[in-house]
C-alpha positions in Angstrom: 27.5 32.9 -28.1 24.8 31.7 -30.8 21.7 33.7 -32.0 19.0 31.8 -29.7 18.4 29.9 -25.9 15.8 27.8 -26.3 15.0 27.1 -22.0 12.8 24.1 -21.4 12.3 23.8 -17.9 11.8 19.9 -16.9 9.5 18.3 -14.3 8.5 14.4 -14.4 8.5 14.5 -18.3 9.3 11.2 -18.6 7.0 10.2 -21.3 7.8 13.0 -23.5 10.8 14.9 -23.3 12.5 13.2 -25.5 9.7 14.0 -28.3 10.2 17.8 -27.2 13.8 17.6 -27.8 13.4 15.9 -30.8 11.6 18.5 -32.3 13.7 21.3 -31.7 16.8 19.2 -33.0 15.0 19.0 -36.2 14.9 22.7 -36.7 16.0 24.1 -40.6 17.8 27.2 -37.9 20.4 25.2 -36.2 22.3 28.6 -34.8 20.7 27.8 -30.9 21.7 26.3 -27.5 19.0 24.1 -25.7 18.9 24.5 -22.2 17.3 22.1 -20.0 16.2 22.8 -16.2 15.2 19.6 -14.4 12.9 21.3 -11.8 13.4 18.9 -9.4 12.1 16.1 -10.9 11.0 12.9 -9.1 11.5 10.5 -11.6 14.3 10.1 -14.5 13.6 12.8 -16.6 17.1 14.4 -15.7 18.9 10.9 -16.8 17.1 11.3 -19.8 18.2 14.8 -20.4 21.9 13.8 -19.2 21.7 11.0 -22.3 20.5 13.2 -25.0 22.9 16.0 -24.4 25.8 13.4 -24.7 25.3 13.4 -28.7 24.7 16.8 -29.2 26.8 19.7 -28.0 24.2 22.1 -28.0 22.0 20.8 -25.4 23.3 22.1 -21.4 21.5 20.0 -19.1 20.5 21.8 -15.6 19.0 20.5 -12.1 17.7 22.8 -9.2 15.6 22.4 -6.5 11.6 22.4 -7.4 10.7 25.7 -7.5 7.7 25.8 -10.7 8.0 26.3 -14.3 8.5 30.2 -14.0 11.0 29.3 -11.3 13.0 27.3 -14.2 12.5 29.7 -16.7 14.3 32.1 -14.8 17.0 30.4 -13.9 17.4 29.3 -17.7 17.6 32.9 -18.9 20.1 33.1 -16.4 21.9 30.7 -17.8 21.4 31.9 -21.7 24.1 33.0 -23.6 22.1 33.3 -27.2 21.2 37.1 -28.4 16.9 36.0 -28.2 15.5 33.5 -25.6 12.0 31.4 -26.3 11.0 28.9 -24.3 9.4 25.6 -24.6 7.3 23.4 -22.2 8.2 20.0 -22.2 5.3 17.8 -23.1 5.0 20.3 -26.3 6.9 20.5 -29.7 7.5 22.8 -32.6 7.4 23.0 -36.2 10.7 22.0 -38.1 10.4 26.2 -39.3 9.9 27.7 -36.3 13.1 29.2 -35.5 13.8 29.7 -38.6 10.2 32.1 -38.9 10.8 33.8 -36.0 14.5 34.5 -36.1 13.6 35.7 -40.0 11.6 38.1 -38.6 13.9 39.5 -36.2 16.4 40.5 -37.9 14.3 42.0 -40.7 11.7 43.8 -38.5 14.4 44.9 -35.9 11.5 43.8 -33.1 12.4 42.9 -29.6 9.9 40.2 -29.4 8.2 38.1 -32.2 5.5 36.0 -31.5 4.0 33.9 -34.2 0.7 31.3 -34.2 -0.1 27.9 -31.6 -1.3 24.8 -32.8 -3.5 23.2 -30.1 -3.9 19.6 -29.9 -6.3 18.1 -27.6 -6.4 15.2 -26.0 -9.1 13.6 -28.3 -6.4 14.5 -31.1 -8.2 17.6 -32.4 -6.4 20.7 -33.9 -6.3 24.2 -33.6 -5.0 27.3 -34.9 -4.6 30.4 -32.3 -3.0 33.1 -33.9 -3.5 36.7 -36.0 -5.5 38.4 -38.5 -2.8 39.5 -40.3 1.3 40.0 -39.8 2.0 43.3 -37.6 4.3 45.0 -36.2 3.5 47.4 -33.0 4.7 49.3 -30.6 4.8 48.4 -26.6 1.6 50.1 -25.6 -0.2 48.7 -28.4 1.0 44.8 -27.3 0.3 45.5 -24.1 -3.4 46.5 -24.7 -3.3 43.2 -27.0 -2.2 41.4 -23.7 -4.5 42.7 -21.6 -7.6 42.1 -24.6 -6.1 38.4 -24.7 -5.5 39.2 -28.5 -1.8 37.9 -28.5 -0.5 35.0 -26.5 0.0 35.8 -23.0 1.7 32.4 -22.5 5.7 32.4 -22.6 5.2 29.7 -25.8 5.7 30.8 -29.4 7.2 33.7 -28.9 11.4 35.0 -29.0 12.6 37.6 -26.8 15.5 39.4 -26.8 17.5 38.8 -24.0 18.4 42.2 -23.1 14.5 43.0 -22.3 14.9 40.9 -19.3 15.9 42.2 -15.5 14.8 42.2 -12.3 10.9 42.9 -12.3 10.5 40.0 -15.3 10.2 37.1 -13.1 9.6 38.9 -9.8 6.4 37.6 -8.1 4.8 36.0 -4.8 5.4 32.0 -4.7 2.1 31.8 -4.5 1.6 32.6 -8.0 0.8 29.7 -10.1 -1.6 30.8 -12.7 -1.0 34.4 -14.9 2.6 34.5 -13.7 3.5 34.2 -17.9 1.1 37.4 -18.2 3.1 39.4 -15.8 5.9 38.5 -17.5 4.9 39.3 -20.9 3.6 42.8 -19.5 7.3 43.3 -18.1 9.3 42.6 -20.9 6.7 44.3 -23.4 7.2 47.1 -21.3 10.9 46.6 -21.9 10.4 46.5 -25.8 10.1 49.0 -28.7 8.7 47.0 -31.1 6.6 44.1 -31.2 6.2 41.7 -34.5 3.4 39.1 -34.9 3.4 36.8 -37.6 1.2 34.5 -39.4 3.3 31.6 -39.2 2.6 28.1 -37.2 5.4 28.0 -34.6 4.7 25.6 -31.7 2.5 22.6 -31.3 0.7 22.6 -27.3 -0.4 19.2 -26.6 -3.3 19.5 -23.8 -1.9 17.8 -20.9 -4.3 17.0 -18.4 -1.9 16.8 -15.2 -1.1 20.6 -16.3 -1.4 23.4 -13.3 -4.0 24.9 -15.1 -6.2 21.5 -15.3 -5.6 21.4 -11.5 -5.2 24.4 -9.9 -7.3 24.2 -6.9 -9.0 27.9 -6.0 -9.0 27.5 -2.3 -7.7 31.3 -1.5 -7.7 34.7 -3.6 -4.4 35.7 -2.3 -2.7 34.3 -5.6 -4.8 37.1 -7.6 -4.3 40.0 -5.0 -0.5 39.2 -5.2 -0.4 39.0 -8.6 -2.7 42.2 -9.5 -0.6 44.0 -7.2 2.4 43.3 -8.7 0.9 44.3 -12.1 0.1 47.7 -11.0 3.4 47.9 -9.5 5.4 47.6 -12.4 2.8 49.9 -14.4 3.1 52.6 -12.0 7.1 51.9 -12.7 6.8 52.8 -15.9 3.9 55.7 -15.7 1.3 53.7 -17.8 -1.1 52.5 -15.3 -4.0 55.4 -16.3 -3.0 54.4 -19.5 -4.0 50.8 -19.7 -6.7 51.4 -16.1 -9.9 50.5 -17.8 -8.1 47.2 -19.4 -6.5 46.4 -15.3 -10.2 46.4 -13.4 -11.4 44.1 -16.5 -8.9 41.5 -16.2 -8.9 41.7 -12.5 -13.0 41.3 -11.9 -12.5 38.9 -14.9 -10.1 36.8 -12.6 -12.0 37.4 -9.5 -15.2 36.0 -11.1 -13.6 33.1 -12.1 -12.2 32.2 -9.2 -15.5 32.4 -6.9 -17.4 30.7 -9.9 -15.3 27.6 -8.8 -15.2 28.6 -5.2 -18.0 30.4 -3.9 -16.7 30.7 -0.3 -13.8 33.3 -1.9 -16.9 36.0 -2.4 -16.2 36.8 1.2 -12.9 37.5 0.5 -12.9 41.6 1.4 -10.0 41.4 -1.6 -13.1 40.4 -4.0 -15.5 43.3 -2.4 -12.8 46.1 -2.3 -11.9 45.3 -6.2 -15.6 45.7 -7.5 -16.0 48.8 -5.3 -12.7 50.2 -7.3 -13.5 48.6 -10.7 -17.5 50.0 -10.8 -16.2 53.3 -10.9 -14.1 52.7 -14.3 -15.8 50.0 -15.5 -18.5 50.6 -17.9 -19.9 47.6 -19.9 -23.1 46.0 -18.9 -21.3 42.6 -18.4 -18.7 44.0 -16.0 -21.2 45.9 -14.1 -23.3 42.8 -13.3 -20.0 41.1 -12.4 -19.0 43.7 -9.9 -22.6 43.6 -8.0 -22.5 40.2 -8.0 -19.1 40.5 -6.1 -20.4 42.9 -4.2 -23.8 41.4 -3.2 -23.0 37.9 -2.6 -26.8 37.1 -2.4 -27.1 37.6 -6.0 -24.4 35.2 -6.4 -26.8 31.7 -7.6 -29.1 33.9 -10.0 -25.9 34.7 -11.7 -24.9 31.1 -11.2 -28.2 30.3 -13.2 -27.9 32.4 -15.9 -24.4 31.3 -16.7 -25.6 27.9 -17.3 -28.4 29.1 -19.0 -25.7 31.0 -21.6 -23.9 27.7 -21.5 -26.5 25.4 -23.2 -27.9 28.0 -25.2 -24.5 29.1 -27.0 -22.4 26.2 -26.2 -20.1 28.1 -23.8 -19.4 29.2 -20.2 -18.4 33.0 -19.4 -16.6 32.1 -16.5 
């Protein structure tokens, strides 16, 4: 037993898993086992793993079958023997304090998850702070609605668990999955939790990759968004919030589904894409989602809004979608 599972699930990380590890062995908190899931990896990464666990006992070296970083995840927890899980991805790091921070905050808040503030790092080298206002402490309807209003991280990074929020519905979704599968989690195991810390406190450094899924994914079908969306509603409905947090759903869905056909317009004929902005006009209210859902609805309208979204672009330096 030990206080915290740090899972790290592995895939081609030759050229910097050993920087990840290194990090976390240099952590002030040293009461934590390192788990390490080669996802099937096709080059050495899990010789490299093998040879770092050899000089330190803490470090349990895994290999399965590729399966995807959520896939590896799972099977870590699985494996997890430490009272609070957090994970880390591979071609990251985190601050000597983080566990430290975090674990300081557990036991004095009580919370079942504590999730404190990310450091981006681009590829260019520049640096970022993503975190909080102030430090909080919430309750589960509250995070989610911070989850849902992209408020706190939705990621699985910077972030302890407790271990007992986690069952069957936490990792539970379509293969197909690839992007938002760390939201769906969060949403289950905040739904799991009664209290919910943030904390002012730098505890992971993300280090844009650009062979990442999310630099790559390719938006050829919207079946990974129905899946997903379904799933979400599913596990709300479990738990009687879904009225609750409706109005928060149909934005993040549209939000998703607009994004999607802004990189593939063919997915507009998608009758997934219609039926959601039929649904989501009658609860969404805001100007911006209503001009999303006719869009989605009247695909003719599609390359005005096209135009006016590059238009926003130059004008304000950013995209909406």
């Amino acid at each position: 037993m030990c206080k915290v599972s740090i899972v790290v699930p592995v895939y081609d990380a030759h050229d910097y898993i050993e920087r990840c590890v290194r990090s976390i062995q240099d952590q002030t908190f040293d009461d934590f086992e390192l788990i390490l899931i080669d996802d099937g990896s096709k080059d050495d990464s899990f010789a490299i793993c093998q040879d770092l666990s050899k000089s330190d006992k803490r470090i349990k070296v895994f290999h399965k079958e590729n399966g995807g970083a959520s896939s590896a995840r799972k099977y870590g927890v699985e494996k997890a023997l430490g009272t609070f899980v957090t994970f880390v991805d591979a071609d990251d790091t985190i601050p000597s304090n983080a566990l430290n921070d975090l674990y300081f905050i557990a036991e004095s808040s009580g919370a079942d998850i504590i999730q404190g503030e990310r450091r981006f790092i681009s590829v260019d080298g520049k640096e970022a702070i993503s975190g909080f206002e102030c430090d909080e402490v919430c309750g589960s309807h509250d995070y989610i609605k911070y989850l849902f209003k992209g408020y706190t991280n939705c990621g699985p990074i910077a972030t302890l668990y407790r271990c007992i929020l986690f069952d069957d519905d936490t990792f539970n979704l379509p293969e197909d999955v690839k992007l938002n599968e760390d939201f769906y989690m969060n949403m289950c195991l905040g739904l799991n939790a009664v209290k919910v810390a943030l904390i002012k406190k730098t505890v992971y450094n993300y280090i844009e990759n650009n062979s990442s899924v999310t630099h790559n994914y390719s938006f050829s079908t919207l079946n990974p968004q129905k899946h997903l969306f379904e799933q979400i509603k599913k596990i709300m409905d479990k738990h009687n919030v879904f009225l609750m947090f409706e109005h928060e759903y149909y934005s993040r869905l549209i939000d998703s589904i607009s994004s999607a056909c802004f990189h593939n317009r063919e997915l507009l004929k998608d009758s997934f894409a219609k039926k959601s902005a039929i649904e989501a006009k009658t609860v969404l209210k805001s100007k911006q989602h209503m001009l999303l859902c006719f869009m989605i609805t009247y695909s003719w309208s599609f390359p005005f809004f096209t135009l006016v979204n590059k238009i926003r672009q130059l004008i304000l330096g950013y995209k909406m979608y």
